[in-house]
KOLTORVO-274412 format. One record per residue: residue number from 1; residue in three letters; z, y, x of N, C-alpha, C, O in turn. Coordinates in Angstrom, 1 decimal, decimal comma. Atoms other than C-alpha are relative to their C-alpha. Layout:
# KOLTORVO-274412
pos/code/n_Z/n_Y/n_X/ca_Z/ca_Y/ca_X/c_Z/c_Y/c_X/o_Z/o_Y/o_X
NUM/ala/Z/Y/X/Z/Y/X/Z/Y/X/Z/Y/X
...
***
This chain:
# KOLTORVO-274412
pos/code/n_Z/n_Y/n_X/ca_Z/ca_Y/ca_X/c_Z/c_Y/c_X/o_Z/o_Y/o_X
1/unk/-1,0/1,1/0,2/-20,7/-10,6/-25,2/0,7/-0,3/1,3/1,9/-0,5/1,3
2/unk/-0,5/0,3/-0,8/-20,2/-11,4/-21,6/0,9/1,0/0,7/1,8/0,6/1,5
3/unk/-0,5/-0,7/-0,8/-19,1/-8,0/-20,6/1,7/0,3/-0,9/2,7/0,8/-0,3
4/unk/-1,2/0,2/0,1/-16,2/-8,4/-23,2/0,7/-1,0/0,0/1,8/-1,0/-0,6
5/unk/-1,1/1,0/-0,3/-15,1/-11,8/-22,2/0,9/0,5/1,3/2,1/0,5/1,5
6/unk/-0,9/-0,3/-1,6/-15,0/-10,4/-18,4/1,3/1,4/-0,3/2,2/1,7/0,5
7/unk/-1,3/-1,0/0,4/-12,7/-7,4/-20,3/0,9/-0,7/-0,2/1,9/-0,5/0,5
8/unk/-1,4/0,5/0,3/-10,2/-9,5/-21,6/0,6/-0,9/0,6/1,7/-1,3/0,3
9/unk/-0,9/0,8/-0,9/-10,1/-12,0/-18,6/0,9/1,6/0,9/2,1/1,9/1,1
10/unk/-0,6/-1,0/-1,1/-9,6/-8,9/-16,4/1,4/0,8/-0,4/2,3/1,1/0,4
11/unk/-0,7/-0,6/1,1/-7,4/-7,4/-19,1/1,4/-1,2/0,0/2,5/-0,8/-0,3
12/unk/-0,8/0,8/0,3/-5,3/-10,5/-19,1/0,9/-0,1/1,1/2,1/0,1/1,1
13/unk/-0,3/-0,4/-1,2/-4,9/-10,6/-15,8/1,0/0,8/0,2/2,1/0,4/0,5
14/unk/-0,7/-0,9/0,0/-3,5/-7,2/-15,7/1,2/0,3/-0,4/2,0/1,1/0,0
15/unk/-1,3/-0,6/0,2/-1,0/-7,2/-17,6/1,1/-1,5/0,2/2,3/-1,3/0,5
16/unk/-0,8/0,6/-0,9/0,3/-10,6/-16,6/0,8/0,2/1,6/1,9/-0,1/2,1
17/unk/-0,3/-0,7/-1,6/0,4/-9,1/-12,9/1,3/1,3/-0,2/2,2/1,6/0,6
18/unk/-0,9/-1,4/0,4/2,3/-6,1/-14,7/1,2/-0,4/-0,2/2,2/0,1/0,2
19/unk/-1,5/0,9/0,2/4,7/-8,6/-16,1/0,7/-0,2/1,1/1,9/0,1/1,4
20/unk/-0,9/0,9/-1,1/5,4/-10,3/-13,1/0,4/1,1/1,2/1,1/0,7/2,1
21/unk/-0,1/-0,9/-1,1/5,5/-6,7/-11,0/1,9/0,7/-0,4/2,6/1,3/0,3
22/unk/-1,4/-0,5/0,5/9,1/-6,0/-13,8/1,1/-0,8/-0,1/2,3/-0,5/-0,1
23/unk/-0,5/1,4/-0,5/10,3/-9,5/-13,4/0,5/-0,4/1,2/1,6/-0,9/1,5
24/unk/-0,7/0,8/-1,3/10,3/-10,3/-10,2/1,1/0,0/0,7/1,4/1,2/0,7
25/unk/-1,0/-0,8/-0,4/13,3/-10,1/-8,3/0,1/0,0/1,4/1,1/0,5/2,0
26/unk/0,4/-0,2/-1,6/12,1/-10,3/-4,8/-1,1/1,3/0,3/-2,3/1,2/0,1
27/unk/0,9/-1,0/-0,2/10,6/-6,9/-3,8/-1,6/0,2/0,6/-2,6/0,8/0,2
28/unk/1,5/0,3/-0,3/7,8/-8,1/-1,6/-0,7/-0,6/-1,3/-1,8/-0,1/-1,4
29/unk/0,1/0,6/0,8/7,1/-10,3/-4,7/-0,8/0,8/-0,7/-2,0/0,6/-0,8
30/unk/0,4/-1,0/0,6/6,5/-7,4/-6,7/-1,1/0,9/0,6/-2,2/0,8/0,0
31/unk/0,6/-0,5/-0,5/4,8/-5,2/-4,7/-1,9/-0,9/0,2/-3,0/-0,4/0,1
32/unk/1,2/1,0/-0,2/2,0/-8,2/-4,1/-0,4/0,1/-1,4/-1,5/0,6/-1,6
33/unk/0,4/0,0/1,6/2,1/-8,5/-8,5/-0,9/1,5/0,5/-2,1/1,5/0,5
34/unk/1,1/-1,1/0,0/0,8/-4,7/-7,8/-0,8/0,2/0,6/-1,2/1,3/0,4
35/unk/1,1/-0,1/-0,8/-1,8/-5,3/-5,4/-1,1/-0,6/-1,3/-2,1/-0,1/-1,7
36/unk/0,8/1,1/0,9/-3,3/-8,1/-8,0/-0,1/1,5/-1,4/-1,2/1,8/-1,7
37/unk/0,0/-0,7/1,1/-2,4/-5,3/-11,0/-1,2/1,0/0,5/-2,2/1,0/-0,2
38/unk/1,0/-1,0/-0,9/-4,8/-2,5/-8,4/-1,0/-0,5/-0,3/-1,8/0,0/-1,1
39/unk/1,2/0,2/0,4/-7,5/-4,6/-8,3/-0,6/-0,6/-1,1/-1,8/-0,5/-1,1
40/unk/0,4/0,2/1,5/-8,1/-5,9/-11,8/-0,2/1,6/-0,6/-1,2/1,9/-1,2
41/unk/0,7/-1,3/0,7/-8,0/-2,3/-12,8/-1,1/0,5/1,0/-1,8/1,5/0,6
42/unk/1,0/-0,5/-0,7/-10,2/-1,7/-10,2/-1,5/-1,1/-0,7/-2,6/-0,6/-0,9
43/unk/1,2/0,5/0,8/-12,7/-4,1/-11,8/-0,3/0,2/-1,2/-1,5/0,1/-1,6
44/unk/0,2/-0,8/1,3/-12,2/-2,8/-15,1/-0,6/1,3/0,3/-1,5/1,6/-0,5
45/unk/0,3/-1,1/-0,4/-12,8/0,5/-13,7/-1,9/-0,1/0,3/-2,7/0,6/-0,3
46/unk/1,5/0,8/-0,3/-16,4/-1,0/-12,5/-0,4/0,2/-1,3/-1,0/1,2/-1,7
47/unk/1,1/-0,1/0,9/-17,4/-2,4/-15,9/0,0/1,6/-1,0/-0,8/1,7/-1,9
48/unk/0,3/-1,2/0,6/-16,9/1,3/-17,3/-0,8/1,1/0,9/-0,6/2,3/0,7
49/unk/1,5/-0,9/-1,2/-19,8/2,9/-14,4/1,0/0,9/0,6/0,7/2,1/0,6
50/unk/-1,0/-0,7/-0,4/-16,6/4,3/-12,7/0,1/-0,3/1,4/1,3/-0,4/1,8
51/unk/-0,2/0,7/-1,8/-17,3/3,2/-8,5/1,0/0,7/0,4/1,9/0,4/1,1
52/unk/-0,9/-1,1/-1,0/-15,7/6,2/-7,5/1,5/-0,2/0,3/2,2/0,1/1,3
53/unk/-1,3/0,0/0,7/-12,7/5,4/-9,3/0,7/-1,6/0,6/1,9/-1,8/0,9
54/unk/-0,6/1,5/-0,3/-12,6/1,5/-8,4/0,0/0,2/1,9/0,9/0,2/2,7
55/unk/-0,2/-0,3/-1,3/-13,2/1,9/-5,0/1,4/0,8/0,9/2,2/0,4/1,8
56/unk/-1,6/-0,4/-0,5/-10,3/4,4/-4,4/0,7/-0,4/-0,2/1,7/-0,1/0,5
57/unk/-1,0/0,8/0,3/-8,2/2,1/-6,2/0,4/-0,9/1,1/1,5/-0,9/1,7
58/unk/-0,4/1,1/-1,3/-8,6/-0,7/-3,7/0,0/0,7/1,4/0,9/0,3/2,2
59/unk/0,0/-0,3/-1,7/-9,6/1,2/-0,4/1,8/1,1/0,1/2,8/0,8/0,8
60/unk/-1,3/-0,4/-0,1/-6,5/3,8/-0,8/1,2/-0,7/-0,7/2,1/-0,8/0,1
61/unk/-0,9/0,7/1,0/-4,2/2,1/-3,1/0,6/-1,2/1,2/1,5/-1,5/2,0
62/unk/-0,4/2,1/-0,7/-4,4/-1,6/-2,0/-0,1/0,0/1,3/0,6/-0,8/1,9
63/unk/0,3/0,2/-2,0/-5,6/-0,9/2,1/1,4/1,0/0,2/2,0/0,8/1,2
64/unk/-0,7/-1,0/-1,0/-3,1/2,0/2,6/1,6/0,7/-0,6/2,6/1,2/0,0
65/unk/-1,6/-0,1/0,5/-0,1/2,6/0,2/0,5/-1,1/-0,1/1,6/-1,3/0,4
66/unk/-1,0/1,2/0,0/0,9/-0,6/-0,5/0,1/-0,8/1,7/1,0/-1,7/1,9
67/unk/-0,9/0,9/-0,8/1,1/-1,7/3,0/0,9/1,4/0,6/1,6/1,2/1,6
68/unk/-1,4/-1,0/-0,2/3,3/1,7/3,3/0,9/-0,5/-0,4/1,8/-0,8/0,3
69/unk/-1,1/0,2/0,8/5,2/0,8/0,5/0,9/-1,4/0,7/2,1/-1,3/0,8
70/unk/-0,4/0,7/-0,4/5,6/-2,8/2,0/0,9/0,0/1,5/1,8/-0,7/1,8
71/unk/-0,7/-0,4/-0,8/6,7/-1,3/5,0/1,6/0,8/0,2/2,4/0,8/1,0
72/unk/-1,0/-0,3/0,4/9,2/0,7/3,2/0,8/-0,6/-0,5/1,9/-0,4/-0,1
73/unk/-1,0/1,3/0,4/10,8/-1,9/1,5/0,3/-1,0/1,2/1,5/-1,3/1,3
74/unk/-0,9/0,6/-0,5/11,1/-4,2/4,2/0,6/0,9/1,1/1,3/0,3/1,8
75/unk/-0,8/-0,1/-1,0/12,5/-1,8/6,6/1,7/1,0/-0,6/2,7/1,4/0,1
76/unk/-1,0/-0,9/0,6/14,9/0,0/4,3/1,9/-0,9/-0,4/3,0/-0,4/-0,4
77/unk/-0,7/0,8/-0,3/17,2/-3,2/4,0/0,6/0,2/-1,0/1,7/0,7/-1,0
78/unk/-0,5/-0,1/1,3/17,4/-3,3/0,1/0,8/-1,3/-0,8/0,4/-2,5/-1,0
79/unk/-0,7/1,1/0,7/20,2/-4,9/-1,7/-0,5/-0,7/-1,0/-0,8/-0,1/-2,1
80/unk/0,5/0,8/1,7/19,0/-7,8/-4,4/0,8/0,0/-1,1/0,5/0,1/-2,3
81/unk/-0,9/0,3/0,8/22,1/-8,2/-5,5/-0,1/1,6/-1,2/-0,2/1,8/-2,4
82/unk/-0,6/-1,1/1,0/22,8/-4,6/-6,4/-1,4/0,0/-1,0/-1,3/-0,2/-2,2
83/unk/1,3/-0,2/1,3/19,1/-4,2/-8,0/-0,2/-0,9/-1,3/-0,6/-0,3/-2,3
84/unk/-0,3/0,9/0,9/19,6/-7,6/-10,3/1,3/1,2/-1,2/1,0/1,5/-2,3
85/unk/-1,1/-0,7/0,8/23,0/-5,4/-11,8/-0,5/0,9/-0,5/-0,2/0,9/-1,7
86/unk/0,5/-1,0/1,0/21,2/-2,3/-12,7/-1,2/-0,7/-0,9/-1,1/-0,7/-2,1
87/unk/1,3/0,6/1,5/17,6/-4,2/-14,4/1,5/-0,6/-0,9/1,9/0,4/-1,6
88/unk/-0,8/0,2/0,8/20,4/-5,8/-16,3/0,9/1,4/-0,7/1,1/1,8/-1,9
89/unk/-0,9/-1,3/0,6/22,5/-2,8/-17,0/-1,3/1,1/-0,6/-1,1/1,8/-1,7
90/unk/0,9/-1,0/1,4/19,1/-0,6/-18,3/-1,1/-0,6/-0,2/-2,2/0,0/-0,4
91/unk/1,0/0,6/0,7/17,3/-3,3/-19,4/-0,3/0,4/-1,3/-1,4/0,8/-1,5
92/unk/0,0/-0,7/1,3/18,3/-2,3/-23,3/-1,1/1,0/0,2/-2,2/0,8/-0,4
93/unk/0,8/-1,3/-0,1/16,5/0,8/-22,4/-1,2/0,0/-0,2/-1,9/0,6/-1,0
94/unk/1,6/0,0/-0,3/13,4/-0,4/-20,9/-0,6/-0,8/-1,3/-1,6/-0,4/-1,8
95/unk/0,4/0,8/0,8/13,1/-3,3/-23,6/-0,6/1,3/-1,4/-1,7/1,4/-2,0
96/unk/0,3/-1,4/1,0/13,3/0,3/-26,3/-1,1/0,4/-0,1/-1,8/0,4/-1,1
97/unk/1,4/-0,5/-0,7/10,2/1,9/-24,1/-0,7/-0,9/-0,3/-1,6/-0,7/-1,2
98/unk/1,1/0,9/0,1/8,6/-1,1/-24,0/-0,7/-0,1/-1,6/-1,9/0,1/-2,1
99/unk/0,4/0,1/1,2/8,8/-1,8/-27,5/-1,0/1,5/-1,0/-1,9/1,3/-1,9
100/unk/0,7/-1,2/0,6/7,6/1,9/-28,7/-1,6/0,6/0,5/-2,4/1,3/-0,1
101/unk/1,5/0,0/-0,4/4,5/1,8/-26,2/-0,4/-0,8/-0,6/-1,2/-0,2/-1,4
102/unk/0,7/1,3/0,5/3,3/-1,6/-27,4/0,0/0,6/-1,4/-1,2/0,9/-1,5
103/unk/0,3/-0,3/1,0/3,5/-0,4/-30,8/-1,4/2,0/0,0/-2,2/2,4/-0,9
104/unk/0,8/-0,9/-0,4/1,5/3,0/-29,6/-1,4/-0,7/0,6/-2,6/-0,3/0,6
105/unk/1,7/0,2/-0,5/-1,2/1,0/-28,2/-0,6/-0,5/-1,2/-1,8/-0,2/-1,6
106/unk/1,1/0,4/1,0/-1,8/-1,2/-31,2/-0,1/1,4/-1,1/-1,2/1,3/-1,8
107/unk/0,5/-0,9/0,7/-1,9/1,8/-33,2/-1,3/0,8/0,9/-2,1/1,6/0,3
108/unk/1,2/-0,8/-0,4/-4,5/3,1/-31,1/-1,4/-1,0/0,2/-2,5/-0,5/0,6
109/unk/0,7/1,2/-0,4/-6,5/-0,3/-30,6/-0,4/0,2/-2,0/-1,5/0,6/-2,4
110/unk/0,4/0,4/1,0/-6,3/-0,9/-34,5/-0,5/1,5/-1,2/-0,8/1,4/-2,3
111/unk/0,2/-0,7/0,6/-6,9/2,6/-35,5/-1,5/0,4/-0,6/-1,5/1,0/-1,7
112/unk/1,3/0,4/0,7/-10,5/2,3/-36,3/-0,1/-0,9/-0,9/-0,9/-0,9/-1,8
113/unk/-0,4/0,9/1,7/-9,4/-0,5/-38,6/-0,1/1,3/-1,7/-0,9/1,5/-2,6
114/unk/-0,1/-1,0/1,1/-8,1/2,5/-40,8/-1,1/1,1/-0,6/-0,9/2,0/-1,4
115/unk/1,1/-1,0/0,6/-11,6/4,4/-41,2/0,0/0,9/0,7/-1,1/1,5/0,5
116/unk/0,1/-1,2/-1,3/-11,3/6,9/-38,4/-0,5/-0,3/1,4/0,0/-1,0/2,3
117/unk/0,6/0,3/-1,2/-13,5/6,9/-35,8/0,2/1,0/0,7/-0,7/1,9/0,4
118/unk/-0,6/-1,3/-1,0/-11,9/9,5/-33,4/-0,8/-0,2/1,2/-1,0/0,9/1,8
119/unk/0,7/-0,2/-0,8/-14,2/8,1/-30,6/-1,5/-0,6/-0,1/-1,8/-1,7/-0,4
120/unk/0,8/0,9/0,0/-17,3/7,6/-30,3/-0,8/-0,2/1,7/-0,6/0,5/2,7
121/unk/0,0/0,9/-1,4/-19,3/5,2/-27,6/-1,1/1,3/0,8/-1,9/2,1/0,2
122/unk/0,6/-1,0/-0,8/-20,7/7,3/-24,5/-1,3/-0,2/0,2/-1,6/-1,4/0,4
123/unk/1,0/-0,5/0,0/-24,1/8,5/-24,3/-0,4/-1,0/1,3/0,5/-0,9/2,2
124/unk/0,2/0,3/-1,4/-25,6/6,6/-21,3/-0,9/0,8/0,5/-1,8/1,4/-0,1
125/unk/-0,3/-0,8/-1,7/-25,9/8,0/-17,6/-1,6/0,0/0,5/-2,3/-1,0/0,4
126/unk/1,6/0,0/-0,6/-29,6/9,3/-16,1/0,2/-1,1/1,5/1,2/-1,7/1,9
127/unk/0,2/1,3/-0,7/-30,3/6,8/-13,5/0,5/1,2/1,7/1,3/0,8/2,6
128/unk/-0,7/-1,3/-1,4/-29,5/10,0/-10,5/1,2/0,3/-0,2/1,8/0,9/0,7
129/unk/-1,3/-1,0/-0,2/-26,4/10,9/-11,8/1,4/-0,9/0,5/1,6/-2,0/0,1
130/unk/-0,7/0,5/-1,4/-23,7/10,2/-9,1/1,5/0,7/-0,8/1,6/1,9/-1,1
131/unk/-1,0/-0,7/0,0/-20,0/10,5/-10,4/1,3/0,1/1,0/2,5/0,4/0,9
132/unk/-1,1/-0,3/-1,3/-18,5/10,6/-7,2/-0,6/1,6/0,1/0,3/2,3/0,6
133/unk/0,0/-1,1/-0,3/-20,1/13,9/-7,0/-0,2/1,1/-0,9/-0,6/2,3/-0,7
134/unk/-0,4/-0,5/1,2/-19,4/15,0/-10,5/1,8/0,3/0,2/2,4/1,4/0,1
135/unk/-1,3/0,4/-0,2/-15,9/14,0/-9,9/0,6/1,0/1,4/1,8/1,5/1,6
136/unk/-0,3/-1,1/-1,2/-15,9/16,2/-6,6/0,0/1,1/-0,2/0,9/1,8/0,1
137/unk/-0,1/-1,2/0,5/-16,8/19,2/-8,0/0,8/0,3/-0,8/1,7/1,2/-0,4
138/unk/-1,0/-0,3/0,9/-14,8/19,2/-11,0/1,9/0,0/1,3/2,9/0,7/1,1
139/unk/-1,6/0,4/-0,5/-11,6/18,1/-8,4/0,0/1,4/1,1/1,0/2,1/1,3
140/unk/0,0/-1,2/-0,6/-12,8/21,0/-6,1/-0,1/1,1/0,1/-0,2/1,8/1,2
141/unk/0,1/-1,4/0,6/-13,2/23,9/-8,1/1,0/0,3/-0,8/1,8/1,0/-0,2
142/unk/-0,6/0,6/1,0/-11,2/23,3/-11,4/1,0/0,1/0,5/1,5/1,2/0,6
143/unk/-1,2/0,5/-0,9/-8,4/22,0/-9,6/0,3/0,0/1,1/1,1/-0,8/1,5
144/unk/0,2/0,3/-1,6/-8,8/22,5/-6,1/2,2/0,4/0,2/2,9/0,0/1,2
145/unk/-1,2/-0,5/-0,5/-4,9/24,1/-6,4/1,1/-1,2/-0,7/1,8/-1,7/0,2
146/unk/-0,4/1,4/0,2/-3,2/21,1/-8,3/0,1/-1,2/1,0/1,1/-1,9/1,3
147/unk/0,6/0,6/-1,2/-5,0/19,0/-5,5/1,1/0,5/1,0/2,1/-0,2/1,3
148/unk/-0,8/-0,4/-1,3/-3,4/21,0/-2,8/1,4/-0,7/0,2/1,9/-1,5/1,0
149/unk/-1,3/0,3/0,5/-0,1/20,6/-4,5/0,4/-1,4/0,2/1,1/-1,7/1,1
150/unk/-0,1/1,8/-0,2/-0,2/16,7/-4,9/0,3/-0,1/1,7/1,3/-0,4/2,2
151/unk/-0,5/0,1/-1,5/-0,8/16,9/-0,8/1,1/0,0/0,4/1,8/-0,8/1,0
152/unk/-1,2/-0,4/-0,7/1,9/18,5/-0,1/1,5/-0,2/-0,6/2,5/0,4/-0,2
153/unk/-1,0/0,9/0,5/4,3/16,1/-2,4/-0,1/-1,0/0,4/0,8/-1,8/0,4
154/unk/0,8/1,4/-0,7/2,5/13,5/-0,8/0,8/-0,2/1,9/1,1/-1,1/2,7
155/unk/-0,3/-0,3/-2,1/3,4/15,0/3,0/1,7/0,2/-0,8/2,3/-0,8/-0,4
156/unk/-1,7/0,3/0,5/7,5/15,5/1,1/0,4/-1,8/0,1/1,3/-2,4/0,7
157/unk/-0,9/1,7/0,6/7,8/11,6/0,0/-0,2/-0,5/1,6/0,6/-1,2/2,1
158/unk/-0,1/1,1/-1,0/6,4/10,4/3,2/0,7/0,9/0,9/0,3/0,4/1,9
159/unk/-1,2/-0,6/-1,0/8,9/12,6/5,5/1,4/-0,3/-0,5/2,3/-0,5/0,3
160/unk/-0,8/0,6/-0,1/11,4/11,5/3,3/0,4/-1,8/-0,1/1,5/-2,4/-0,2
161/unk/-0,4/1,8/-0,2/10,9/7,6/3,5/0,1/-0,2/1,8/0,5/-1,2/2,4
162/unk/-0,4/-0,2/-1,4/11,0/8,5/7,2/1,5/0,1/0,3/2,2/-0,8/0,8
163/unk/-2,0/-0,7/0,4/14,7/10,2/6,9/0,5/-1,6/-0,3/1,3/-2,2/0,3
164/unk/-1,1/1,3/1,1/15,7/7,0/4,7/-0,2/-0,9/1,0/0,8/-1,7/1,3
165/unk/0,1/1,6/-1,3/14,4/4,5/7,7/0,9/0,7/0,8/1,9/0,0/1,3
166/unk/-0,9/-0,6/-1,4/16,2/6,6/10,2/1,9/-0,1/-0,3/2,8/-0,1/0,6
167/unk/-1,9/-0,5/0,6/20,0/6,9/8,1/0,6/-1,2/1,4/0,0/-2,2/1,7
168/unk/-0,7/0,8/-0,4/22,6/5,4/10,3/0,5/-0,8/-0,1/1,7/-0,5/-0,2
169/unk/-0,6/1,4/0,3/23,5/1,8/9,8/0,2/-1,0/1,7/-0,4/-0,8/2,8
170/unk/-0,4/1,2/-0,9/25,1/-1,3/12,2/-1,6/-0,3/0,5/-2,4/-0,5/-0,3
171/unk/1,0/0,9/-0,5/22,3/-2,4/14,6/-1,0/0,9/-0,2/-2,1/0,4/-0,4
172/unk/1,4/-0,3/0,1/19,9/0,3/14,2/-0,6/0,6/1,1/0,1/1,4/1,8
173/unk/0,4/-0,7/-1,4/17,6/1,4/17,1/-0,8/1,0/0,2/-1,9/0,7/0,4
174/unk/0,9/-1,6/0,0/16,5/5,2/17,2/-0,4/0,0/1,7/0,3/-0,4/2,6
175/unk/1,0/-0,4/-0,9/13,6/6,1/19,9/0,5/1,4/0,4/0,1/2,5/-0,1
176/unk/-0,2/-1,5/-1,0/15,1/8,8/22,0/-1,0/0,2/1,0/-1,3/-0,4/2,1
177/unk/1,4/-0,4/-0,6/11,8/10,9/22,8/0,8/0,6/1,6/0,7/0,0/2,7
178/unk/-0,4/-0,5/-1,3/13,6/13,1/25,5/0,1/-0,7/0,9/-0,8/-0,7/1,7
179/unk/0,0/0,6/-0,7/15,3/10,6/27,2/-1,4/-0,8/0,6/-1,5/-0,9/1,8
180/unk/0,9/0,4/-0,5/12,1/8,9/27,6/-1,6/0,9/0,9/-2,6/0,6/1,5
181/unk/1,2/-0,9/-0,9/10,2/12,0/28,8/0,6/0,2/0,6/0,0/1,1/1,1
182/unk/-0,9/-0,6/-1,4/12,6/12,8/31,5/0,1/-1,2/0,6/1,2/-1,0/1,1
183/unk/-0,2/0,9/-0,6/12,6/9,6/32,9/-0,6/-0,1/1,5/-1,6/0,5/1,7
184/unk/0,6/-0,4/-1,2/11,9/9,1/36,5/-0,3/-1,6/0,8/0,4/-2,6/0,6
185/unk/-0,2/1,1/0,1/10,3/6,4/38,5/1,1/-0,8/1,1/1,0/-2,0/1,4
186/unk/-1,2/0,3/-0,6/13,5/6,0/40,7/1,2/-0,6/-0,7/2,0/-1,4/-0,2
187/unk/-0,8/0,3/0,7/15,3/5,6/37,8/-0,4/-1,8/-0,7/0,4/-2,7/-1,2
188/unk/0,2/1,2/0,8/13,1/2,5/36,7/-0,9/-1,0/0,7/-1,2/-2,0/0,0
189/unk/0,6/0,6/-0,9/11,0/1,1/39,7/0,7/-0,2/1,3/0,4/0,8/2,1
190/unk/-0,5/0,1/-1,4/12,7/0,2/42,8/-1,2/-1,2/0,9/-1,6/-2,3/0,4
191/unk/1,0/0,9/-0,7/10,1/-1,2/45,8/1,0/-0,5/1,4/1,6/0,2/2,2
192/unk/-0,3/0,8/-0,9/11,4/-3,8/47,9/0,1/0,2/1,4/1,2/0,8/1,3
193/unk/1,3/0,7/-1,4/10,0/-4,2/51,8/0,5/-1,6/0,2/1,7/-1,7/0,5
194/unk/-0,2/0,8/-0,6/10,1/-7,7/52,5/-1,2/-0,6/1,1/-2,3/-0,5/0,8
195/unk/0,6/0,4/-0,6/8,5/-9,2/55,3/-1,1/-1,5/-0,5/-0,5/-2,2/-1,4
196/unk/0,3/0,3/0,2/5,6/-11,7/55,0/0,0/-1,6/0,2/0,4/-1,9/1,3
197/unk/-0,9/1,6/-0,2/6,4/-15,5/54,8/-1,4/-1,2/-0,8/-1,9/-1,2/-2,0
198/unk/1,1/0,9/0,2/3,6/-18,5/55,2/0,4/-1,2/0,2/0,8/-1,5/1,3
199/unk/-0,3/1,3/0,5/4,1/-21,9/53,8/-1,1/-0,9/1,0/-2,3/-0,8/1,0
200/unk/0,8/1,0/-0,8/3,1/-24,8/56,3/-1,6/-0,8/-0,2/-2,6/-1,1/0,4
201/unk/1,4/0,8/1,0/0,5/-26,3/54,4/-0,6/1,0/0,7/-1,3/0,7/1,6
202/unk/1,0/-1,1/-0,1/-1,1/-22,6/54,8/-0,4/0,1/1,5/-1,6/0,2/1,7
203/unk/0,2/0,0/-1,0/-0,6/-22,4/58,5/-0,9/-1,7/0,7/-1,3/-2,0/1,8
204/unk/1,0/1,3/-0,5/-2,4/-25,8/58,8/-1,6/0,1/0,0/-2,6/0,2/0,7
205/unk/1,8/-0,7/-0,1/-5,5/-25,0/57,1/-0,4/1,5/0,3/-1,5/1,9/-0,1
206/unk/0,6/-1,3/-0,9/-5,8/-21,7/58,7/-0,1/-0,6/1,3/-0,9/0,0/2,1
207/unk/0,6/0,8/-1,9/-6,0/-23,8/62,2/-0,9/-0,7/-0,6/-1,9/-0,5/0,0
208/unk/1,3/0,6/0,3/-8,3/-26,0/60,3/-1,2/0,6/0,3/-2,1/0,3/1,1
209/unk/1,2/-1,3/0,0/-10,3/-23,2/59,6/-0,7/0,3/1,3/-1,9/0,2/1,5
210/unk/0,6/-0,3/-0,8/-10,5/-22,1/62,6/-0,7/-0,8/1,2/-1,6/-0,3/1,9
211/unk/0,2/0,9/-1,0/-10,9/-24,9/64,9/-1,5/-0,4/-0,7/-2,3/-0,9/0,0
212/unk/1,6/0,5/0,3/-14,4/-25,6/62,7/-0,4/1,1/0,3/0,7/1,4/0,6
213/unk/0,0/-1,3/-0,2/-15,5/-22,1/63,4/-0,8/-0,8/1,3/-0,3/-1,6/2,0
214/unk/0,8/0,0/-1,2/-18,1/-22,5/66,0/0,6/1,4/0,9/0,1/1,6/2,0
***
């Protein structure tokens, strides 16, 4: 009983956070709704004996893309306005989607209503068995070449959200490496000589000084 109240707060949660991640019209705004959407499923992920699964949700997910993504968004210098004009121009669209999943879930929520029990509840887990290292084998045998693949769309998007910070706009300031390795320190230290110059006060108590001076 308690573990399906904590489902349908967590559950409730989620898709509120989901709402407010298609809604909002401030981008940081959004991106925050998906941090809150990450970790609710990351607690759902929990009550189904899934650590492996919730864990990478929050530690890569929430610690390491989204403050990418936050990074990407604020440095890319995205119009509100324009993005307000398209949600409105393929809203129809999304409202279509929307409506034909939500009808796909309750058909799959109420499908055991109709006499078909297509799943049944999982066998429980020997007290040793570890699916982070279930989950590693299967991901590194199985699939080790899928895997690869992902990497190296993974190493594409982030070289080109690099490109897109770099495009040329008013006021932007590219790091010229060269110039800064050839640099010399003539070009950027110049040493003075001045002679050395003692304030009265100082020349008093240095006779002070010395005149106590056995």
């Amino acid at each position: 009983m308690v573990v399906e109240i904590l489902f349908y707060a967590f559950a409730a949660v989620l898709v509120g956070a989901a709402v407010g991640l298609i809604t909002s019209r401030n981008p940081v705004h959004s991106a925050l709704f998906l941090v809150l959407a990450f970790f609710t499923s990351a607690a759902i992920w929990l009550m189904l004996d899934a650590e492996f699964l919730a864990l990478l949700l929050v530690v890569v997910y929430v610690g390491a893309v989204m403050v990418l993504f936050l990074f990407v968004v604020m440095m890319l210098d995205i119009n509100v306005e324009e993005l307000r004009r398209g949600f409105t121009r393929y809203a129809p669209l999304g409202a279509v989607v929307a409506f034909i999943m939500v009808v796909e879930i309750i058909n799959v929520v109420w499908v055991r209503k109709l006499g078909l029990e297509l799943a049944q509840a999982a066998p429980p887990l020997p007290v040793d068995y570890s699916n982070t290292e279930a989950l590693g084998r299967v991901l590194y045998t199985d699939y080790v070449y899928p895997f690869e693949i992902a990497a190296v769309i993974l190493l594409v998007a982030i070289i080109a959200a690099i490109v897109l910070t770099m495009r040329h706009r008013p006021g932007l300031k590219i790091q010229n490496v060269a110039s800064q390795v050839a640099v010399r320190r003539q070009d950027r230290v110049r040493v003075v000589p001045m002679e050395s110059v003692r304030r009265p006060a100082q020349d008093e108590r240095a006779a002070g000084e010395e005149g106590e001076t056995p």
